[in-house]
C-alpha positions in Angstrom: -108.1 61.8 41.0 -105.9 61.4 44.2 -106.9 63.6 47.4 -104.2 63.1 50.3 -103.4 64.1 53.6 -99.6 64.4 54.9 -97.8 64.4 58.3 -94.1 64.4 58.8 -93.0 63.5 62.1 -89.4 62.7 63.5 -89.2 59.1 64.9 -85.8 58.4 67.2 -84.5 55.1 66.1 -81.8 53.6 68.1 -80.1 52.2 65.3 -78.1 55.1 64.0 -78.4 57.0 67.1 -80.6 59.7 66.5 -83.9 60.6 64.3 -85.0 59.6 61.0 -87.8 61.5 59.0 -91.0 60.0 58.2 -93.5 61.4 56.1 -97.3 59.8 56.8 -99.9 59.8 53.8 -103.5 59.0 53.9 -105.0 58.6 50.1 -107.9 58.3 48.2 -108.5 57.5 44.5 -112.1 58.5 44.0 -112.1 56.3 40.6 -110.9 52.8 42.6 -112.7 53.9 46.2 -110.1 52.6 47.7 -108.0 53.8 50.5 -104.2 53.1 50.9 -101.8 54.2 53.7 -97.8 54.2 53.5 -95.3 55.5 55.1 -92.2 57.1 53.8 -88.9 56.8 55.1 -86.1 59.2 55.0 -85.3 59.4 51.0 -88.6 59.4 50.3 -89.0 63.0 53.1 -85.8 64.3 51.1 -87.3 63.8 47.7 -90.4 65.6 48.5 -88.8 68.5 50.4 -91.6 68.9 52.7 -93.9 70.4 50.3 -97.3 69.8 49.3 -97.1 69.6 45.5 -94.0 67.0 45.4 -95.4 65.3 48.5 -98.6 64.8 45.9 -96.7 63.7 43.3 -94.9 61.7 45.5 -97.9 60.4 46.3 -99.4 59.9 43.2 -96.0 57.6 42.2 -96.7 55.7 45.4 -100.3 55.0 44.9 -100.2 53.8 41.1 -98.2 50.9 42.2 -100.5 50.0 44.9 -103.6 47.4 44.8 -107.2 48.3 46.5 -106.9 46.9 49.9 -110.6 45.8 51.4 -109.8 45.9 55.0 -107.7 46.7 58.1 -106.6 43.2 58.1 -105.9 43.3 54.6 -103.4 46.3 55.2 -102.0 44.6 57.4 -100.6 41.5 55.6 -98.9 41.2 52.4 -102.5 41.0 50.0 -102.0 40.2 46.3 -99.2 37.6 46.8 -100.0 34.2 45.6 -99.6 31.4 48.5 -96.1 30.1 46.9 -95.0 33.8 46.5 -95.6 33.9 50.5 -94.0 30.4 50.8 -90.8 31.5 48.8 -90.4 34.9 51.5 -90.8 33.0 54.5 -87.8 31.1 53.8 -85.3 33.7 55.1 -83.3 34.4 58.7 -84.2 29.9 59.8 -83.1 28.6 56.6 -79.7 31.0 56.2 -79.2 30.0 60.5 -79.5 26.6 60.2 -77.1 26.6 57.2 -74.9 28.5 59.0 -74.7 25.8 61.4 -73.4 23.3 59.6 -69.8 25.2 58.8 -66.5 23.6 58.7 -65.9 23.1 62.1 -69.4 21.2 62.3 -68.6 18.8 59.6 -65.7 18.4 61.5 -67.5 17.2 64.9 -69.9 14.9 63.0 -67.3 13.4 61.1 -65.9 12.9 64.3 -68.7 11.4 65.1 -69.6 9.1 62.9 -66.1 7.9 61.8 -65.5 7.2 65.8 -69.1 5.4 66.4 -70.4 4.6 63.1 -74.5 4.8 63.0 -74.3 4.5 66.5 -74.5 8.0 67.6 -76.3 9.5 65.1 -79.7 9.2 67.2 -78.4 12.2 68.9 -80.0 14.2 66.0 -83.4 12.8 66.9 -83.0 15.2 70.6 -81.0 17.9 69.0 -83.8 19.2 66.0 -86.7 19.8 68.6 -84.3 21.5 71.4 -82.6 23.5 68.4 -86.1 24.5 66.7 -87.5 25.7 69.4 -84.5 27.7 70.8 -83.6 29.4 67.1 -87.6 30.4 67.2 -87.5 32.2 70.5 -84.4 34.2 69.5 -86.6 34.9 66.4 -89.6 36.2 68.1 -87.2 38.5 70.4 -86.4 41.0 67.2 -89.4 40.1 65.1 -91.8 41.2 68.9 -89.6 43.7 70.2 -87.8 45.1 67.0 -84.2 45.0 69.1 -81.9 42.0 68.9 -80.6 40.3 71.9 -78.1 42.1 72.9 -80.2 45.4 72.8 -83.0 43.7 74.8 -80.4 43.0 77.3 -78.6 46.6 77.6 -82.7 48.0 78.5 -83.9 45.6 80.5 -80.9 44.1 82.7 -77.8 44.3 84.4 -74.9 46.0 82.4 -72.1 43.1 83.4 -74.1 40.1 82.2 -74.1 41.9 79.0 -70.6 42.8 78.4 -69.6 39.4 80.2 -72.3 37.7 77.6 -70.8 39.5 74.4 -66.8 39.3 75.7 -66.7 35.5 75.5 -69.1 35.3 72.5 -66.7 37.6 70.8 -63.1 35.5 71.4 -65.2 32.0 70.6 -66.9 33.8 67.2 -62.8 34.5 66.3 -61.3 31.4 66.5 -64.3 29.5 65.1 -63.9 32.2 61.9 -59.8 30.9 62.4 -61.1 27.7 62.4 -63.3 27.9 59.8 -61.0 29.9 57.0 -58.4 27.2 57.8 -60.6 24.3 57.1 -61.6 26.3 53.5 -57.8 27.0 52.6 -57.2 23.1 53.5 -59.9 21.8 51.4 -58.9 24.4 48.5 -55.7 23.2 48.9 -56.8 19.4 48.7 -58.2 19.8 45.6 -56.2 22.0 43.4 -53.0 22.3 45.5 -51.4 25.7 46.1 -50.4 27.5 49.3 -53.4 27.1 51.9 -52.4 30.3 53.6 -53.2 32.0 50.2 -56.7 30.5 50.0 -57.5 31.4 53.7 -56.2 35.2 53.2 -58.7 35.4 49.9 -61.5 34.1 51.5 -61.2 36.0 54.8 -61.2 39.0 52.5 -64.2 37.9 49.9 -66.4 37.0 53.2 -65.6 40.5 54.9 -66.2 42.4 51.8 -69.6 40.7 50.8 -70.6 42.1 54.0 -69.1 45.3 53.3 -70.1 46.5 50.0 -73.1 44.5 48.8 -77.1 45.8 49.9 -78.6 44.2 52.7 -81.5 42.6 50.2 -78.9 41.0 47.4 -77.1 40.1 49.9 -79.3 37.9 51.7 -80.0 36.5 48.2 -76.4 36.0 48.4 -76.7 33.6 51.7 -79.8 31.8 50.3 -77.9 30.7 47.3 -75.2 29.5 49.3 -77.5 27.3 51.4 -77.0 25.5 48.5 -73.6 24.4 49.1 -75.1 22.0 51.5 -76.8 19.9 49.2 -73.3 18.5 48.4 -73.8 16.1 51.8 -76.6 15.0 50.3 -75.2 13.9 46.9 -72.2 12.0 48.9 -74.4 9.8 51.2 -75.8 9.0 48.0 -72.7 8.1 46.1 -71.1 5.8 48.8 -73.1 2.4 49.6 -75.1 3.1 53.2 -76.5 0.0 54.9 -80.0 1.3 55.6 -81.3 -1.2 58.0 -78.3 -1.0 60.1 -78.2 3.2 59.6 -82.5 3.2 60.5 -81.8 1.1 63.6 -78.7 3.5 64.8 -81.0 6.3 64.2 -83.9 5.2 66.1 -82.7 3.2 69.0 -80.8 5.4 71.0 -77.5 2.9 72.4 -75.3 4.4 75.2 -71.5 3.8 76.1 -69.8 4.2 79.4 -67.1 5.5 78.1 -65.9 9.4 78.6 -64.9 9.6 74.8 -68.0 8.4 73.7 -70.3 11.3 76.0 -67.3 13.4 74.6 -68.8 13.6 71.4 -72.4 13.6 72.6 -71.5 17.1 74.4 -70.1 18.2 71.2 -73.0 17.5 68.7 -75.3 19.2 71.5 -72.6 22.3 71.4 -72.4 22.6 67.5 -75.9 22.2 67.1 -77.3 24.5 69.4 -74.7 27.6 69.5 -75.2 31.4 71.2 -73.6 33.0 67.6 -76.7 31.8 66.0 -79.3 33.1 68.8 -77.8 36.7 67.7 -78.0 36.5 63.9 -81.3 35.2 64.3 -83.0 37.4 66.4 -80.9 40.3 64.2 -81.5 39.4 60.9 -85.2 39.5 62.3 -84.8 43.3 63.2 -83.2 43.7 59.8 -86.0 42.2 58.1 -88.5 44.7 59.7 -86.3 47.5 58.3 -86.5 46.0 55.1 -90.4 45.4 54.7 -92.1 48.5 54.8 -95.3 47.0 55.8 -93.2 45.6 59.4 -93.3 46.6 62.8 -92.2 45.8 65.8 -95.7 43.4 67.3 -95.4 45.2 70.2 -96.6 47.6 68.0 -98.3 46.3 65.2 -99.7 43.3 67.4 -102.4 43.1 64.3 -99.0 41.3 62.4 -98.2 38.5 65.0 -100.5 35.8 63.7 -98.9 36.1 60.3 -95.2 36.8 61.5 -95.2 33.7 63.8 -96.4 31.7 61.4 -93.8 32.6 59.0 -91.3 32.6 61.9 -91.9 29.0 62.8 -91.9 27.6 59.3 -88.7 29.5 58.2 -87.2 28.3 61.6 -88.5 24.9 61.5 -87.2 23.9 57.8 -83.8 25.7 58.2 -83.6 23.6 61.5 -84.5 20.6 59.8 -82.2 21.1 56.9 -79.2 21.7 58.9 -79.7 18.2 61.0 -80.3 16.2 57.7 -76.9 17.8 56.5 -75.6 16.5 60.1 -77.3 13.3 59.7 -75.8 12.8 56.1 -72.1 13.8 57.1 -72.3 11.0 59.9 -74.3 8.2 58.1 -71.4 9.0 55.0 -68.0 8.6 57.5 -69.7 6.0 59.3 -70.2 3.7 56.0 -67.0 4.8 55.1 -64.3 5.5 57.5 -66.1 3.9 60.6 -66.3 0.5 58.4 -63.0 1.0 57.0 -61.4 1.2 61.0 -60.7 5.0 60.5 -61.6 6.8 63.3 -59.7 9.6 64.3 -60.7 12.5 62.7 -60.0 15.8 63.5 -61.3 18.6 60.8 -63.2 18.2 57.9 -60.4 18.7 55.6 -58.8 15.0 57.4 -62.5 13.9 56.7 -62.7 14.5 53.3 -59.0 13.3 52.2 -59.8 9.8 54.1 -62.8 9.4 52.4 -60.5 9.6 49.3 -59.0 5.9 48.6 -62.7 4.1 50.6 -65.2 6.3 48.8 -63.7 7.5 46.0 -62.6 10.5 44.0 -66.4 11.6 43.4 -66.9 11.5 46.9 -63.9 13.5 48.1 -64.8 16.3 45.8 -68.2 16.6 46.4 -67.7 16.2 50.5 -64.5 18.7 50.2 -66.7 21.5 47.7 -69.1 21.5 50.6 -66.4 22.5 53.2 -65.6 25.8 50.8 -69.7 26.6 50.5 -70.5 25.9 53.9 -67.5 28.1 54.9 -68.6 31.1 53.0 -71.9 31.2 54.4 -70.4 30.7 58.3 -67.6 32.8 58.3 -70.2 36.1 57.1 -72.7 35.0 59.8 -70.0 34.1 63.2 -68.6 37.6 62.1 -72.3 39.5 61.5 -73.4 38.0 64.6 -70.1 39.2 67.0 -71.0 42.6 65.7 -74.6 42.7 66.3 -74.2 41.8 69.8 -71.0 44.2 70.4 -72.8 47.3 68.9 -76.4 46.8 70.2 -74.0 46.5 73.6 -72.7 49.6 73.4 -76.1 51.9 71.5 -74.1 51.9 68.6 -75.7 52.5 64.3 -75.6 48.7 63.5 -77.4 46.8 60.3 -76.3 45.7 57.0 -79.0 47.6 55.6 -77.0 50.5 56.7 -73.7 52.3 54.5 -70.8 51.3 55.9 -69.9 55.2 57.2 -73.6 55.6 59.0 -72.1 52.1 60.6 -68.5 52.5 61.0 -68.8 50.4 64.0 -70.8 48.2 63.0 -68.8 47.0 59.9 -65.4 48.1 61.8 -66.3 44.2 63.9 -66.8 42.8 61.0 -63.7 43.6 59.5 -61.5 43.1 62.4 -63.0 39.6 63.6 -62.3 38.5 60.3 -59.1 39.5 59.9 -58.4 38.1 63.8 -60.0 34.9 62.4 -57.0 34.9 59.6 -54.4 35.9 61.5 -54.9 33.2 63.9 -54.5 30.8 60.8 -50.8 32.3 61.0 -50.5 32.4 64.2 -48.4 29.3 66.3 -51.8 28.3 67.9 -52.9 24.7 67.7 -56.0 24.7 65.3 -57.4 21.7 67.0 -56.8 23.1 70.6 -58.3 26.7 69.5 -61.3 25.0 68.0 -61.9 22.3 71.2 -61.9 25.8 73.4 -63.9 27.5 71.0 -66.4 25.3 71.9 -65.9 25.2 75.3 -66.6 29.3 75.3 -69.9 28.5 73.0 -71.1 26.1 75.9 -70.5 28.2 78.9 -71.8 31.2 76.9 -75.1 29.2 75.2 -76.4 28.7 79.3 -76.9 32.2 79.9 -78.0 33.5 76.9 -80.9 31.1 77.0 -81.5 31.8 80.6 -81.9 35.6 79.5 -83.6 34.7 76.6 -86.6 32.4 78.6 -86.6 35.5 80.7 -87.1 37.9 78.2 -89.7 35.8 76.5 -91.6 35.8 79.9 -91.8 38.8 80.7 -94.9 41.1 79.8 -93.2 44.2 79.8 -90.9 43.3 77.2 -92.5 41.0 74.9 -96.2 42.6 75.5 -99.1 39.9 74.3 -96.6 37.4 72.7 -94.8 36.2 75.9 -94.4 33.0 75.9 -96.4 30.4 76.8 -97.4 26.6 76.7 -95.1 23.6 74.8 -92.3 26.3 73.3 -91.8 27.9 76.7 -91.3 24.3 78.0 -89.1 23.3 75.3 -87.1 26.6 75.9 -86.4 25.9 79.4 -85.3 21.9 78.8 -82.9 22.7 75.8 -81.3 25.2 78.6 -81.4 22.6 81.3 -79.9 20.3 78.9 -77.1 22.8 77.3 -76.3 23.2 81.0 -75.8 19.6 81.6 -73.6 19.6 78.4 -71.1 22.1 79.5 -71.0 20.8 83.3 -70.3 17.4 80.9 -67.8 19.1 78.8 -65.7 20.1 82.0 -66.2 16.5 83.6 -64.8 15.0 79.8 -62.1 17.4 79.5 -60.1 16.1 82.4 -60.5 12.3 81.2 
């Protein structure tokens, strides 16, 4: 027999601008002696009309699929689930960033980088996976402590034009990096099968925007996992061309230096791809969307009871995506420096230049698997640069954001996506250098990346905001020195440019 108690209550929720319904249940089975509270969210308030019989039966539904829980603690976290169940779903917002990461343009700056300075570079990486880590898991804490993204933490808690400054340049670099990127994937299309590239970049400009668009928020992100997948195509091509080891092992762990502007060029540039302010966003949102998603998440400023088990699962979903996305660096450079570096190659521009060099040294294999990669990579990028401009434009302005939401309770929202995609295509058409639009695309990303962080470190100090879970210790340090050191990459940047 169920017994239960019922109180519906209207909770604002900045979101969609207004209030959402929530019905609250207390119940008791008196044949388990168990007790199990949920709460309901807006469908579930519809479906049982307010009323006391089809809130029971409601009830009833909800409580037969529900396990005995023992304690508060118990309630609290996700009981029942087998320890690789919870491995599997902490895998989610670190993995899908650090993929993201690695998009065309990317490949393009560690081809760069290792067809210009062969193994010589590459112990860059060894600096950049700590400084990135630790950076990607403070944006994450922002939405998973606070329940607001970035941007939204901003507009409350500090002055209006650093905001709209912050998410005007974020915007025009997140543009031409889509450009960017949809070029590089019409290239590489075109590479492999031939055809009109401009064809290829219009299809996939659409499929990426539409994804977004049309498909739930939870098969969606399913969608993103799988296309982490793409990535693994760096992996098979270091493997297919012959890598000296002992010379790659000794460029990787002792760090050599040039005095020459080109070669701190390129060191500014793997410290700009790596660690990028379009990433800080999606992070910290995809974190929000995730407490909309899991009915048993809150905010910790709420539900402090949770932080123990959401930062564990933040830092482990952070610290493998991280560490995935600087192998799949570390593999593009070790693969162009055995190849094009050794074969006197070493002007490379994009990917697409990448992958047809590698053609007559590496191999036909090796140019398809190394050009697939640019198409995969691409399609989980261009989603994320465009998710991530419209996340910080709407939270901005206190507009209904999340692709949890239908498109018409988000017109806004999805109205970014949409148009920064389409920008990003018509750009492709447009007389604009490719090369030059990508080099000040990255210039925008390093000027913006400073004060983001600096905001960030802020936030993430202060008690007000982040409640119990400010930070402290080794990741507040680590915070601050990847900002000193972004900030030493841009004033770089600016020095290098006018060499």
């Amino acid at each position: 027999m169920v017994h239960a108690l019922f109180r519906t209550s209207l909770v604002p929720d900045w979101r969609i601008g207004g209030y959402r319904p929530i019905c609250h249940g207390l119940c008791a089975l008196n044949s388990s002696h168990f007790w199990a509270e949920f709460r309901v969210g807006a469908d579930g308030a519809r479906n049982c009309g307010h009323r006391s019989d089809r809130l029971l039966a409601f009830t009833q539904a909800r409580v037969a699929k529900m396990k005995p829980l023992t304690s508060k603690s118990a309630r609290a976290s996700k009981v029942g689930k087998s320890k690789q169940s919870r491995a599997l779903r902490a895998l989610g917002p670190g993995i899908i960033t650090g993929a993201a990461d690695d998009d065309p343009s990317g490949i393009a700056t560690y081809s760069q980088a290792g067809a210009q300075f062969g193994f010589a570079i590459t112990w860059t990486l060894l600096f950049t996976y700590p400084l990135m880590a630790a950076i990607q898991e403070i944006s994450a804490r922002i939405g998973r402590t606070t329940g607001m993204g970035i941007a939204a933490n901003l507009r409350r808690h500090y002055p209006n034009w650093i905001l709209q400054s912050i998410v005007m340049l974020l915007i025009i670099a997140n543009t031409i990096n889509i450009g960017a990127d949809l070029g590089a994937m019409g290239d590489a299309v075109s590479l492999l099968i031939g055809g009109p590239k401009l064809l290829y970049v219009v299809t996939f400009g659409i499929l990426c925007a539409a994804l977004q668009v049309y498909i739930p928020y939870s098969r969606y992100v399913s969608v993103l996992k799988w296309l982490t997948f793409a990535l693994f195509a760096y992996f098979g091509t270091v493997m297919v061309v012959k890598v000296p080891w002992i010379e790659a092992a000794r460029g990787f762990f002792i760090p050599t230096f040039s005095a020459k502007a080109e070669f701190w060029t390129v060191v500014v540039a793997i410290f700009g791809t790596t660690i990028s302010p379009y990433l800080f966003f999606w992070q910290a949102s995809q974190e929000v969307e995730e407490i909309d998603d899991v009915a048993e998440r809150e905010p910790l400023v709420k539900a402090p009871q949770q932080g123990p088990g959401a930062i564990d699962r933040i830092q482990t979903d952070t610290y493998v995506g991280m560490a995935f996305s600087n192998l799949v660096a570390l593999a593009i450079m070790f693969t162009t420096a055995a190849t094009l570096h050794a074969a006197g190659t070493t002007d490379i521009q994009t990917s697409s230049q990448a992958a047809e060099a590698l053609k007559p040294i590496a191999g036909q294999l090796a140019f398809a698997i190394f050009t697939l990669g640019i198409v995969g990579t691409g399609l989980l990028a261009v989603p994320v640069l465009a998710g991530s401009a419209a996340y910080a434009l709407c939270e901005s302005q206190k507009w209904p954001i999340g692709l949890a939401r239908k498109p018409l309770r988000a017109k806004a929202f999805y109205a970014t996506i949409v148009i920064a995609t389409l920008s990003g295509i018509a750009i492709t058409f447009s007389p604009l250098d490719p090369i030059k639009a990508l080099f000040w695309s990255a210039v925008i990303n390093g000027v913006v990346a400073v004060p983001v962080m600096a905001m960030m470190m802020l936030i993430t100090s202060n008690k007000k905001i982040m409640g119990k879970f400010v930070l402290t210790g080794g990741l507040k340090y680590v915070g601050w020195i990847a900002t000193v050191v972004m900030a030493a990459a841009a004033v770089g940047m600016a020095i290098t440019a006018q060499f």
